[in-house]
C-alpha beads as a LAMMPS data file, in Angstrom:
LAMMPS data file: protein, C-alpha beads

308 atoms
307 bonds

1 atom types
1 bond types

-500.0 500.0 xlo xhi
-500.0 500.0 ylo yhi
-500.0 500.0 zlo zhi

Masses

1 110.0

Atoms # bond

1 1 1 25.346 -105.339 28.023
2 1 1 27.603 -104.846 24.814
3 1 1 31.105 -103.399 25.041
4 1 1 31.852 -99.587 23.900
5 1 1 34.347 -98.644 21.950
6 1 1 35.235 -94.863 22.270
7 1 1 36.569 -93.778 18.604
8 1 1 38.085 -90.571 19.978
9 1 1 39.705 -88.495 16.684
10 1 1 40.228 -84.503 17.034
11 1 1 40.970 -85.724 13.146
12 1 1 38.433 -87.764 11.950
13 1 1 39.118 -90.918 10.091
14 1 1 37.916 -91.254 6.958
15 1 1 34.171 -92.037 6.436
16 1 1 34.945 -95.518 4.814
17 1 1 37.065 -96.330 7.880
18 1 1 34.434 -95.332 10.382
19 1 1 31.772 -97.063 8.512
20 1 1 34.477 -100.329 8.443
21 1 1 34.727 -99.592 12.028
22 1 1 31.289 -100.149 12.705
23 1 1 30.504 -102.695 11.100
24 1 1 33.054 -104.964 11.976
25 1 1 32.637 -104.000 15.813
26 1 1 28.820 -103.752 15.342
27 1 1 29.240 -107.510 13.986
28 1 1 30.785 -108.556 17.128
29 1 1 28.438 -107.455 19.430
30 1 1 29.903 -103.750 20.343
31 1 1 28.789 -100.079 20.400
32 1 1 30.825 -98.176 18.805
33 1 1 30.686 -94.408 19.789
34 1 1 32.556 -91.835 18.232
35 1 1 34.048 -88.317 19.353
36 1 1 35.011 -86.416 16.492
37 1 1 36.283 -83.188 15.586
38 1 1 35.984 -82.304 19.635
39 1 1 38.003 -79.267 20.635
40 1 1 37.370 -79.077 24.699
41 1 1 39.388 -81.962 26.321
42 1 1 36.318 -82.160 28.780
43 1 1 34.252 -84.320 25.580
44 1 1 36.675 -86.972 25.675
45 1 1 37.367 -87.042 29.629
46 1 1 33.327 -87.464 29.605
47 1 1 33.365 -89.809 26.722
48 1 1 36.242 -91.970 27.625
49 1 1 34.267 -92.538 31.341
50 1 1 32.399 -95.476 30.768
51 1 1 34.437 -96.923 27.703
52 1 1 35.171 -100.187 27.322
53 1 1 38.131 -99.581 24.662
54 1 1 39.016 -96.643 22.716
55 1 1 40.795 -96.154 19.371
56 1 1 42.992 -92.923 18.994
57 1 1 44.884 -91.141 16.262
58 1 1 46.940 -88.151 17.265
59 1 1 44.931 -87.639 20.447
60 1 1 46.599 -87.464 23.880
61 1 1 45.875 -90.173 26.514
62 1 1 47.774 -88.649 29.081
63 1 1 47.521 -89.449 33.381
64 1 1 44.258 -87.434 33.033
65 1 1 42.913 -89.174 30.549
66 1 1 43.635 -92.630 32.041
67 1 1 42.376 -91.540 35.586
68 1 1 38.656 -90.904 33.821
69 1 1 38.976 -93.647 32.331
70 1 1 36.653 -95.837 35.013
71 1 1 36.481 -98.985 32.902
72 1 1 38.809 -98.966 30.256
73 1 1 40.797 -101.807 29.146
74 1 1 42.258 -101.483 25.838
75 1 1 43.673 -98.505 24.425
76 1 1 44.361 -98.384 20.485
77 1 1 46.582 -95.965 18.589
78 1 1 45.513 -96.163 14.949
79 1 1 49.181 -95.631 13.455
80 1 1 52.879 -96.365 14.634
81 1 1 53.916 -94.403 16.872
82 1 1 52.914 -94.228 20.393
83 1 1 54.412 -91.063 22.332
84 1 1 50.910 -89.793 22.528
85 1 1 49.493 -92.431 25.073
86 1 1 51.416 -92.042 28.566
87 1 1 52.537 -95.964 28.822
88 1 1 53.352 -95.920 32.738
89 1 1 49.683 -94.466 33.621
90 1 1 48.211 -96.893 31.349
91 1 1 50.388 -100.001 32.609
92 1 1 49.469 -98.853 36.622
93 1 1 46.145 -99.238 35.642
94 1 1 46.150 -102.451 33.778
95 1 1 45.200 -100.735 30.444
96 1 1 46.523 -102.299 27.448
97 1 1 48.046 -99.855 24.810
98 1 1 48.449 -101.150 21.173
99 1 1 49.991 -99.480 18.322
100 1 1 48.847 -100.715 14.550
101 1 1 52.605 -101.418 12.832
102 1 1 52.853 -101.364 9.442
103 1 1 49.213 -100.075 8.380
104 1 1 50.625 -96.960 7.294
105 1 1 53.858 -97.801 6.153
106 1 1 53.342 -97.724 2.305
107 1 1 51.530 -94.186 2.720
108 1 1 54.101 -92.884 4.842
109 1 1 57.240 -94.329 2.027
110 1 1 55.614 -92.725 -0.745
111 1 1 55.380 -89.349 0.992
112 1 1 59.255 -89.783 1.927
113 1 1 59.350 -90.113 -2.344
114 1 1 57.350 -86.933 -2.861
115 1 1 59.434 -84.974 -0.495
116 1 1 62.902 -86.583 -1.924
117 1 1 61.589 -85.998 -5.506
118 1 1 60.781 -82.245 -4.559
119 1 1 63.970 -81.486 -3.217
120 1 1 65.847 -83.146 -6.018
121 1 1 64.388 -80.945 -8.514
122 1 1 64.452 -77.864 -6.152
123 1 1 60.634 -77.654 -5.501
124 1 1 60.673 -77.423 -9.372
125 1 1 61.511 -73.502 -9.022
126 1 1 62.936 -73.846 -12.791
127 1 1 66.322 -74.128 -11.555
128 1 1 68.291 -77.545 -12.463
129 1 1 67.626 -80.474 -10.208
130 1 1 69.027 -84.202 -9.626
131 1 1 67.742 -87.072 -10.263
132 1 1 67.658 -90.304 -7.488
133 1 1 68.764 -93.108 -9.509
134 1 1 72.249 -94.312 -9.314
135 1 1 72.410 -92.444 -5.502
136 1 1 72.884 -93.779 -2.468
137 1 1 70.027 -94.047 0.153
138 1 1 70.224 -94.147 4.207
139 1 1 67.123 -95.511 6.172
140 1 1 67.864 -94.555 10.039
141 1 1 65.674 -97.336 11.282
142 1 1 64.540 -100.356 9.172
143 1 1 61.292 -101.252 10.626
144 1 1 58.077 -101.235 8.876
145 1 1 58.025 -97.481 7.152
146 1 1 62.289 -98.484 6.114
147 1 1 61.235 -101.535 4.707
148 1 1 58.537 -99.819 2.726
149 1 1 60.903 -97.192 1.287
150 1 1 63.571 -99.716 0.596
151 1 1 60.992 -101.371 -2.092
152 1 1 60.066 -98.090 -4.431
153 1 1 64.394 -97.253 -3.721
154 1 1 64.717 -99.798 -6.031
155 1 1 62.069 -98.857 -8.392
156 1 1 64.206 -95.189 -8.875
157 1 1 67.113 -97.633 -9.325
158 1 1 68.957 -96.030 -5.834
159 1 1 71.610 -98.284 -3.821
160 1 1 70.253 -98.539 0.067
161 1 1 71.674 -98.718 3.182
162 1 1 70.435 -99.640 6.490
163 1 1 71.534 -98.697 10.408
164 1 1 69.372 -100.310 12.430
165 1 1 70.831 -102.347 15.977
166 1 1 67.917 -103.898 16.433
167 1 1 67.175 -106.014 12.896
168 1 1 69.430 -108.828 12.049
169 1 1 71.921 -107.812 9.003
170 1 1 71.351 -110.874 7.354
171 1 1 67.661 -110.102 7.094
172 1 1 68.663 -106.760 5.585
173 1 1 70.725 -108.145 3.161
174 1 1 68.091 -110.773 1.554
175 1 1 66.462 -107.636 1.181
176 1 1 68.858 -106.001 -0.513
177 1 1 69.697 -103.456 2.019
178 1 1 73.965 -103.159 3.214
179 1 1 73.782 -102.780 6.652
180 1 1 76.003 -100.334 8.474
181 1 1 77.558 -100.411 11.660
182 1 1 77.230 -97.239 13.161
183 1 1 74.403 -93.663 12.051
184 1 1 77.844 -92.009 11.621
185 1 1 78.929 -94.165 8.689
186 1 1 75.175 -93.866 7.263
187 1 1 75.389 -90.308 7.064
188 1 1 79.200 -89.978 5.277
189 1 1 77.877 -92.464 3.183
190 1 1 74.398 -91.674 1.448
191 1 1 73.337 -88.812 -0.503
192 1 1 69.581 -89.329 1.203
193 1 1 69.207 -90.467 4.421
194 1 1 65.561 -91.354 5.849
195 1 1 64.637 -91.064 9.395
196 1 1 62.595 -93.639 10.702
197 1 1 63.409 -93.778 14.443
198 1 1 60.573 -93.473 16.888
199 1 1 60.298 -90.503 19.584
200 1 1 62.355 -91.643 22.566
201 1 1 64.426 -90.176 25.676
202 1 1 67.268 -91.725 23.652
203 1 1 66.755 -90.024 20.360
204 1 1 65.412 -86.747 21.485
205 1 1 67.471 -84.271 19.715
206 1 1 69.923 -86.842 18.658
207 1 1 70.080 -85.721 15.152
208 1 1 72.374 -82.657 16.042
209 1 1 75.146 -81.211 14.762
210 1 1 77.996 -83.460 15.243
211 1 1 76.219 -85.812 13.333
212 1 1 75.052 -83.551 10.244
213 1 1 78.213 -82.204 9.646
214 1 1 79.557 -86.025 9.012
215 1 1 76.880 -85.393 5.919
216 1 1 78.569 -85.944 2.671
217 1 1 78.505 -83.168 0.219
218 1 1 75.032 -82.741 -1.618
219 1 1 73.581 -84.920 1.396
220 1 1 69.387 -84.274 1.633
221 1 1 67.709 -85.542 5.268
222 1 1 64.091 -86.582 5.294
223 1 1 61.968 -86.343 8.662
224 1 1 58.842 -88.297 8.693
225 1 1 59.237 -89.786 11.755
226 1 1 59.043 -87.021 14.320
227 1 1 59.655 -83.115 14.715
228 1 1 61.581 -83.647 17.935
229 1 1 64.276 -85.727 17.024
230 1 1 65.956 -83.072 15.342
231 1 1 67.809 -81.159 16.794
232 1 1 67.151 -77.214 15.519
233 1 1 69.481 -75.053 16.631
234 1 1 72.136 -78.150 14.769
235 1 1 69.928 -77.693 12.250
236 1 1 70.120 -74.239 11.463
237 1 1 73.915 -73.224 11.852
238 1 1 74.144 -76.595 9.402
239 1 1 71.786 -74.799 7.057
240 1 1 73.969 -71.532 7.438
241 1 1 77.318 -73.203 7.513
242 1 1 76.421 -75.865 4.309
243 1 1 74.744 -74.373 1.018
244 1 1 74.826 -78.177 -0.320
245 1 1 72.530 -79.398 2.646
246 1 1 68.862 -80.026 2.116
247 1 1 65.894 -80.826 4.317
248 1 1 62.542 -81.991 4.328
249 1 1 59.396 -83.244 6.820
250 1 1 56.313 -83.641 6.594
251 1 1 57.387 -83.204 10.710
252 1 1 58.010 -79.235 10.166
253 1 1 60.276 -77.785 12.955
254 1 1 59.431 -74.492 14.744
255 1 1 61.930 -73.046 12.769
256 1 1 60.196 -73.487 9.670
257 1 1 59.261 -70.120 8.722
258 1 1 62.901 -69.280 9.136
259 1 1 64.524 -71.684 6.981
260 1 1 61.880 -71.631 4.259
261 1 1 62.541 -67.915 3.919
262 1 1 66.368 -68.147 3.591
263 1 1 66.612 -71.193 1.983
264 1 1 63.710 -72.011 -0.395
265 1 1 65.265 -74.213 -2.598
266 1 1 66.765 -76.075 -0.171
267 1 1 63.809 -77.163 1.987
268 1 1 60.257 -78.304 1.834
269 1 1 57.630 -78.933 4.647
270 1 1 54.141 -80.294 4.517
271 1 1 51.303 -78.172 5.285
272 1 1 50.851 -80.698 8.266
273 1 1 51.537 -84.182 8.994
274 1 1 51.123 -85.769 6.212
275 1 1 52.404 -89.277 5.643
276 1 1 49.614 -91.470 6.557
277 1 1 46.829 -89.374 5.488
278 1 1 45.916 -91.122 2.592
279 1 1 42.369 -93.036 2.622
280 1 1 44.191 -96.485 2.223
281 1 1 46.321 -96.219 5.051
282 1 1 42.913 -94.372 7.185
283 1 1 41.312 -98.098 6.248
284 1 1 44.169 -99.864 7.429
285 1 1 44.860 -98.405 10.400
286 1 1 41.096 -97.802 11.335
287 1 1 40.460 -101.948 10.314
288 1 1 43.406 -103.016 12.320
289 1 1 42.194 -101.424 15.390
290 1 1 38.916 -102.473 15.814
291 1 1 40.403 -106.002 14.798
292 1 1 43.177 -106.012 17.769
293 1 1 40.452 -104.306 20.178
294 1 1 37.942 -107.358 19.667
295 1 1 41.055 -109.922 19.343
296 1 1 41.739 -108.945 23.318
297 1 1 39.041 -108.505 24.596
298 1 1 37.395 -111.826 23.698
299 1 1 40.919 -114.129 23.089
300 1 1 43.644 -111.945 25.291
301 1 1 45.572 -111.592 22.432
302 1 1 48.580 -108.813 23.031
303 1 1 50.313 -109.008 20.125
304 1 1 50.325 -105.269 19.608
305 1 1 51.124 -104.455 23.454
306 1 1 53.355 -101.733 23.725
307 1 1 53.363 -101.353 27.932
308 1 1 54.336 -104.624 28.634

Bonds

1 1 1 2
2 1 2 3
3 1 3 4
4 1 4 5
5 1 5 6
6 1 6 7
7 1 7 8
8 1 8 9
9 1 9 10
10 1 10 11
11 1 11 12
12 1 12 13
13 1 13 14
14 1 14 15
15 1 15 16
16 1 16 17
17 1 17 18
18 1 18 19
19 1 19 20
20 1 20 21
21 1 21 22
22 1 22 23
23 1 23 24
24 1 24 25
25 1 25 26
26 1 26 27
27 1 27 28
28 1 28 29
29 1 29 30
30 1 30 31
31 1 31 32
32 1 32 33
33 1 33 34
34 1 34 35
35 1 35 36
36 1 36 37
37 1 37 38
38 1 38 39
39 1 39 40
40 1 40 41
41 1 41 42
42 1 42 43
43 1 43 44
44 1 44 45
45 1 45 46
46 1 46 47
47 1 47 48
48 1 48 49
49 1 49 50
50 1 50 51
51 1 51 52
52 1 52 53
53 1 53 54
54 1 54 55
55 1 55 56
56 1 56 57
57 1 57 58
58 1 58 59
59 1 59 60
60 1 60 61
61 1 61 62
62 1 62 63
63 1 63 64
64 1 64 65
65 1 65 66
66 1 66 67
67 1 67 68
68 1 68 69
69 1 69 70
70 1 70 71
71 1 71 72
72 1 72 73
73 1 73 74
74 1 74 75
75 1 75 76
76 1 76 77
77 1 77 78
78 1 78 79
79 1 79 80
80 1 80 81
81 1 81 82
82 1 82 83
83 1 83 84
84 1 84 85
85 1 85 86
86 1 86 87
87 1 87 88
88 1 88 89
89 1 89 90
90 1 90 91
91 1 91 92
92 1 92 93
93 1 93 94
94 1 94 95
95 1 95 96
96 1 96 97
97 1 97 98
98 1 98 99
99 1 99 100
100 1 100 101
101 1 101 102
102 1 102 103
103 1 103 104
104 1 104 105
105 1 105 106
106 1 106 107
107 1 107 108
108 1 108 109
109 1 109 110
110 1 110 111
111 1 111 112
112 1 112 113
113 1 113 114
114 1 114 115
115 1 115 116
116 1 116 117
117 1 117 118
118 1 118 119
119 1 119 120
120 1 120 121
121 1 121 122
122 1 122 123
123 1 123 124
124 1 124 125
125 1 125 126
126 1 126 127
127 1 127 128
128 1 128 129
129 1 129 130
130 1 130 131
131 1 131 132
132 1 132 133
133 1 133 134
134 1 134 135
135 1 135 136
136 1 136 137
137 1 137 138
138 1 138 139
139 1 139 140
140 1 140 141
141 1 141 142
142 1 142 143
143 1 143 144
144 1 144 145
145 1 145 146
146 1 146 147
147 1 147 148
148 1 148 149
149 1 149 150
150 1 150 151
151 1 151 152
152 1 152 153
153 1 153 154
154 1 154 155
155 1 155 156
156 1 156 157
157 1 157 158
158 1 158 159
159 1 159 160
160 1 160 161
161 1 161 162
162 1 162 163
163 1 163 164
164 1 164 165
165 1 165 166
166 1 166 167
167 1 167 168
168 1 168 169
169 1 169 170
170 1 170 171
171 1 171 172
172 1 172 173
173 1 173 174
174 1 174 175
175 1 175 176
176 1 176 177
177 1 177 178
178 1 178 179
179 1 179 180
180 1 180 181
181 1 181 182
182 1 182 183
183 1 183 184
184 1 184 185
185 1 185 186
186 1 186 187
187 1 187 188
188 1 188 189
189 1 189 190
190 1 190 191
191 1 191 192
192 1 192 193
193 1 193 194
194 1 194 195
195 1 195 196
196 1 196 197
197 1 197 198
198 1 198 199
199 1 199 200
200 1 200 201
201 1 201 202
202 1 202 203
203 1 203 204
204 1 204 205
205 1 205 206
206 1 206 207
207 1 207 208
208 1 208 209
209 1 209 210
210 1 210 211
211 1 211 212
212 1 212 213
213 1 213 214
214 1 214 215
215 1 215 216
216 1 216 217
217 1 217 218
218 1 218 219
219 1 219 220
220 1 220 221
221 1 221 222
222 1 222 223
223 1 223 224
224 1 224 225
225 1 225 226
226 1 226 227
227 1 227 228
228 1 228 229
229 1 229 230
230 1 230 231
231 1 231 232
232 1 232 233
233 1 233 234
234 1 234 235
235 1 235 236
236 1 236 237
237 1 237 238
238 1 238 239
239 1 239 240
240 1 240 241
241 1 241 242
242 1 242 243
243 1 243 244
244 1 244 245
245 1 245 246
246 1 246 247
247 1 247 248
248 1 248 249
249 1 249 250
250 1 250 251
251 1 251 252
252 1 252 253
253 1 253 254
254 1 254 255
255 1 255 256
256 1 256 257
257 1 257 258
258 1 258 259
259 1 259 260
260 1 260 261
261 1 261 262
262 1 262 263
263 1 263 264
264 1 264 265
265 1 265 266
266 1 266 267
267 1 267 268
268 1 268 269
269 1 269 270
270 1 270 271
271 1 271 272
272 1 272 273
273 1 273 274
274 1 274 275
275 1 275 276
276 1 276 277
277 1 277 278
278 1 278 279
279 1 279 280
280 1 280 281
281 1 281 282
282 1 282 283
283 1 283 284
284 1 284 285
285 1 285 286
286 1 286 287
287 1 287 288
288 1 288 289
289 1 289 290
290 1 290 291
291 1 291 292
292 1 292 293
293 1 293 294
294 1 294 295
295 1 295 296
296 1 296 297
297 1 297 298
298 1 298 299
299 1 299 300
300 1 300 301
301 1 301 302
302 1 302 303
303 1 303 304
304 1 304 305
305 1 305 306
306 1 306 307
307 1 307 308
C-alpha cells in the first residue's frame, strides 16, 4: 500500500507547486492528497487521520491535530518558521517536524526592499524622500532571510551590520557584514534595521521600548519576521514620542489601523503576509517538502528536524 501525503493549505500553493508536488511524490510511489482552501478544522482532523506525512503552510498542527493524527510520521512546514506546529505534542508522539530553510529567503529579502524603498520615499505621497545608498543597515538575525538581504544591501550601495550570537563573526565578515556585539549597539547604529528573529518565549515582545528609543535619529524598523515580537504598546508611545521613527511589516500589528491613520507617511503594512508569496519561493518551498518527506521516510534523513 503506497504512503499518503496530506498537503493540508487553508492557502493553497501555487498550481505549479502542487503539480511539482505530485509528480515528484507520485514518482516515488506516494498518494498525494490535498486539503485546500478548507475552512472547518474538522476536514483536516478527518484528513490528517490516516496520513502518512503531511506538508503545511500557515496551518496549525496543534495537540489536536497531532492526537488525530493515527499514523503520522513526518510533519512538513513549507517555509521557515515553525511556531505553527506544537513541537512537544509532535516529539511525544514520535512525529518528525521539518521546516524548509532558506526556500523563501530571496522572496522574503526583496519584500524587506519594497517596504524599505516605500518608506524612504514616504509611500511616494509627493513629499521628499531618502534614498538607501550610503546608509547604514541592521539585520537582527543573520540566518537565511539576513543573508539574503545582505546581498541586494550591497546592490543599493548600503553599509551592513549584523547581531546575531549564534553565527560566527568571522563568517559575517567574509561576507561583508560588521558584526556587533550586542541589538543595543545595532539599533544606535543603523538607519534600517531588519528583523529576522524567529517567534520565541525569548523574543516575545522583546522589541519594546527601551530598545527603540536607543534608535538613532531618522531610524526605519522592518518586521518580516513575526507580528508578535514587537512589542505595541513600545511601539506606539515611540510613534507618538519620535516624528523621525518609521515602521513597516508585511507582519501588521493590531494596532495598524491606528498608526496608519496618524502617521501615514511614516508607516506601511502589507495587505497580508506577504514575503514569501511569490510563485518562486511557492516552488521552492512546495519542492523542498515533498523532497525531505520522501528523504525520511525511505533513508531517515533528519536534516530539517526541528523537535529533536
Amino acid at each position: 500500500m503506497s504512503k499518503k501525503v496530506l498537503v493540508a493549505t487553508e492557502k493553497p500553493f501555487a498550481k505549479d507547486a502542487v503539480a511539482a508536488i505530485k509528480k515528484i511524490g507520485g514518482e516515488a510511489g506516494y498518494e498525494i492528497v490535498l486539503l485546500e482552501n478548507y475552512t472547518d478544522r474538522n476536514d483536516l482532523l478527518k484528513a490528517v487521520a490516516d496520513a502518512d506525512a503531511m506538508i503545511i503552510r500557515s496551518d496549525i498542527v496543534n495537540a489536536e491535530v497531532i492526537a488525530a493524527a493515527n499514523q503520522l510520521k513526518i510533519v512538513v512546514r513549507a517555509g521557515a518558521g515553525y511556531d505553527n506546529i506544537d513541537l512537544a505534542a509532535s516529539k511525544e508522539r514520535g512525529i518528525v517536524a521539518m521546516n524548509t530553510p532558506g526556500q523563501n529567503s530571496n522572496a522574503v529579502a526583496e519584500a524587506v526592499f519594497g517596504i524599505m524603498l516605500n518608506l524612504a520615499r514616504r509611500n511616494y505621497s509627493g513629499k521628499s524622500g531618502t534614498e538607501l545608498r550610503g546608509k547604514k543597515l541592521g539585520l537582527h538575525a543573520y540566518g537565511y532571510v539576513g543573508r539574503a538581504v545582505n546581498a541586494i544591501a550591497k546592490g543599493f550601495g548600503m553599509e551592513v551590520f549584523a547581531y546575531d550570537p549564534f553565527v560566527d563573526k568571522d563568517k559575517m565578515k567574509a561576507e561583508g557584514v560588521n558584526p556587533v556585539d550586542s541589538v543595543e549597539a545595532l539599533y544606535t547604529t543603523c538607519d534600517y534595521i531588519s528583523l529576522h528573529i524567529p517567534k520565541t518565549k525569548e523574543t516575545l515582545n522583546s522589541i519594546n521600548y527601551d530598545l527603540l528609543s536607543k534608535t538613532k535619529k531618522g531610524a526605519t524598523l522592518i518586521n518580516s519576521a513575526r507580528e508578535e515580537v514587537i512589542d505595541e504598546p513600545s511601539l506606539l508611545k515611540i510613534f507618538e514620542e519620535r516624528k523621525d521613527f518609521f515602521y513597516g511589516a508585511d507582519v501588521a500589528p493590531k494596532c495598524r489601523e491606528e498608526l496608519s491613520q496618524k502617521y501615514p507617511d511614516r508607516c506601511f503594512f502589507t495587505a497580508k503576509k506577504l514575503g514569501a508569496q511569490t510563485e518562486e519561493a511557492n516552488n521552492n518551498a512546495g519542492i523542498a517538502a515533498i523532497k525531505q518527506i520522501i528523504n525520511f521516510l525511505e533513508k531517515g534523513d533528519t536534516t530539517f528536524q526541528v523537535n529533536k
